[in-house]
SERO-4910 file (N, C-alpha, C, O; in steps of 0.05 Angstrom, whole numbers):
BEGIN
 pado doro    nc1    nc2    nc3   cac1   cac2   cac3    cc1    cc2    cc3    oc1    oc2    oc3
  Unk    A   -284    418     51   -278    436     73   -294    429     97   -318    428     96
  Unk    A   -278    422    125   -299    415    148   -294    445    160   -275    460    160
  Unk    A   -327    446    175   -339    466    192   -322    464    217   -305    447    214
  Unk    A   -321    472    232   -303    482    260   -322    495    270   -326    519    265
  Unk    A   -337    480    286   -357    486    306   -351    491    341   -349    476    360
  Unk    A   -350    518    338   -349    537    366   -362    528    397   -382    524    411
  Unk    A   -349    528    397   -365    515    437   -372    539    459   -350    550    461
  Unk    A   -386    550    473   -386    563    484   -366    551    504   -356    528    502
  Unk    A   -359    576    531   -339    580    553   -343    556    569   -323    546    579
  Unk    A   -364    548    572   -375    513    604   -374    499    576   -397    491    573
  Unk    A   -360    492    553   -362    472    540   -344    450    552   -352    427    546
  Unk    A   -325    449    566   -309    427    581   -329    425    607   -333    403    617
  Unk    A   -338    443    614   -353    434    647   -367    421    640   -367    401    654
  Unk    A   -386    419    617   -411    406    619   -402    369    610   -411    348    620
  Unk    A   -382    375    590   -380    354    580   -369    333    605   -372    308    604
  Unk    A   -355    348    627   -345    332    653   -368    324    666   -365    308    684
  Unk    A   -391    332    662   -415    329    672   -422    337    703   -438    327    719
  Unk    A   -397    369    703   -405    388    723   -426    404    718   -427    423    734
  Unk    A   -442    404    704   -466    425    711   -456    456    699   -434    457    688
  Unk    A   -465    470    700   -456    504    708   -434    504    680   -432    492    658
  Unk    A   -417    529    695   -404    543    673   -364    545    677   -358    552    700
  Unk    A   -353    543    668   -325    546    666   -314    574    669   -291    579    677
  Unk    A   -334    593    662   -324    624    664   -317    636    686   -326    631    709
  Unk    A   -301    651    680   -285    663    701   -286    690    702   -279    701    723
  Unk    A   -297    705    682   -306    734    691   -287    749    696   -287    763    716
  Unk    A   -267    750    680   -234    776    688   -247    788    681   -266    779    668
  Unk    A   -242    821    689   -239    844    688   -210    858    680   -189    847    682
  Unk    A   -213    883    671   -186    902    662   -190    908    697   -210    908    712
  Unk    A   -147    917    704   -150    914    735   -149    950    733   -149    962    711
  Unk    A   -147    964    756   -158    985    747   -128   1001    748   -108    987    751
  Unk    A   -127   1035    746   -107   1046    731    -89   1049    749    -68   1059    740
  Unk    A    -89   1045    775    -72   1047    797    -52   1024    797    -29   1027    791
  Unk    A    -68    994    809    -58    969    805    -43    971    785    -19    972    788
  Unk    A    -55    974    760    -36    970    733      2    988    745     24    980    751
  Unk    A    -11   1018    743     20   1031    748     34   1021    781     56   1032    783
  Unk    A     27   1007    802     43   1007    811     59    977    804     81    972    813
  Unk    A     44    959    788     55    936    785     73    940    764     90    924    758
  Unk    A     71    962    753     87    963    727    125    981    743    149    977    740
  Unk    A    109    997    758    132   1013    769    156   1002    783    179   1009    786
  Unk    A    136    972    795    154    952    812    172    939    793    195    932    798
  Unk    A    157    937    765    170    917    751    205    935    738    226    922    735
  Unk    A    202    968    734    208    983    724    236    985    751    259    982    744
  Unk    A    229    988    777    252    986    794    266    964    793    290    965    791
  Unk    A    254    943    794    270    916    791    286    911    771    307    900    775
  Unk    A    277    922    739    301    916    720    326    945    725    350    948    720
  Unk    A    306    963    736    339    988    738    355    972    766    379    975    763
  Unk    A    349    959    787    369    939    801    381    922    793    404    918    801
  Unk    A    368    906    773    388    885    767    401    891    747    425    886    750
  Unk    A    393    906    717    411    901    694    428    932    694    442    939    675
  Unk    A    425    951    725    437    982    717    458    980    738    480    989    733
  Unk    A    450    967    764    459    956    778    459    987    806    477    996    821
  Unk    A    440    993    803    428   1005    825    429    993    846    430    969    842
  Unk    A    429   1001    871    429    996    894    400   1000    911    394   1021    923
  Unk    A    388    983    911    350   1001    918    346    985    954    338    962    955
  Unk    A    350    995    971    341    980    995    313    962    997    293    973    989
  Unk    A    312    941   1006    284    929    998    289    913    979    282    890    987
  Unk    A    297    913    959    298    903    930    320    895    924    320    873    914
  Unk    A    348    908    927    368    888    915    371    861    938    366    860    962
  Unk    A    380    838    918    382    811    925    350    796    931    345    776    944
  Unk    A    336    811    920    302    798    923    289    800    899    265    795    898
  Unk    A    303    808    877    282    820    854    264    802    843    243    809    833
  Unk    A    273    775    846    253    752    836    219    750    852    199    745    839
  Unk    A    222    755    876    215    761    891    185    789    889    160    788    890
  Unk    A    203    808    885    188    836    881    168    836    849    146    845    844
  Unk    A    191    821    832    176    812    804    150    792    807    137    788    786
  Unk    A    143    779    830    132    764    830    107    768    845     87    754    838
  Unk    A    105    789    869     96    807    877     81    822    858     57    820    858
  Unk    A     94    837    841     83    856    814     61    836    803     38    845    800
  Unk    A     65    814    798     54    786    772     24    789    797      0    795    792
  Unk    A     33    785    817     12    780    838    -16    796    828    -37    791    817
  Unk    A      1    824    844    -20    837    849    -37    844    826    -61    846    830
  Unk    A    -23    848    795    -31    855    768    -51    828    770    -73    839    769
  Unk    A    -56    802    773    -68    780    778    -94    782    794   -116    772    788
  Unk    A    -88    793    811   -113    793    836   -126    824    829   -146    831    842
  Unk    A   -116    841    812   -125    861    799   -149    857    774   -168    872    769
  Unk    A   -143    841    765   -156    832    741   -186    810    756   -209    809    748
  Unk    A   -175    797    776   -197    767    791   -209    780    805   -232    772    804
  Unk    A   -205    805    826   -226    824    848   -235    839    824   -227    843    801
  Unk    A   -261    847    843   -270    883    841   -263    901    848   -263    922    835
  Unk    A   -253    897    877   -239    920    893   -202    931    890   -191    948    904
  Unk    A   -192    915    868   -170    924    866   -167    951    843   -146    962    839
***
């Protein structure tokens, strides 16, 4: 039976012989961010698969979905979101 020995998080930095650490430090994004990225996501499928009519949004949904991915993203990488 071989051991499977664990690397901490800067185990690729160091071995590149960058110094420091690989970590990135996410956070949970907080309860706002979460519901409006979720709500965006929630109008976009009642436009495309209900076939709602939403000003803003129909013929962009890829768009607005991507937007949602965003902000849920930069929610999790800031503090201030």
């Amino acid at each position: 039976m071989r051991l499977i020995r664990k690397t901490h998080p800067g185990h690729l930095a160091d071995a590149a012989g960058l110094g420091g650490t690989a970590e990135m430090g996410l956070k949970a994004p907080s309860i706002l961010t979460f519901m409006i990225s979720v709500i965006m996501v929630v109008v976009v499928v009642i436009a495309k698969f209900f076939g709602a009519s939403i000003p803003l949004i129909s013929g962009h949904e890829f768009y607005v979905l991507l937007c949602a991915y965003a902000l849920l993203v930069l929610g999790c990488m800031t503090r201030a979101l």
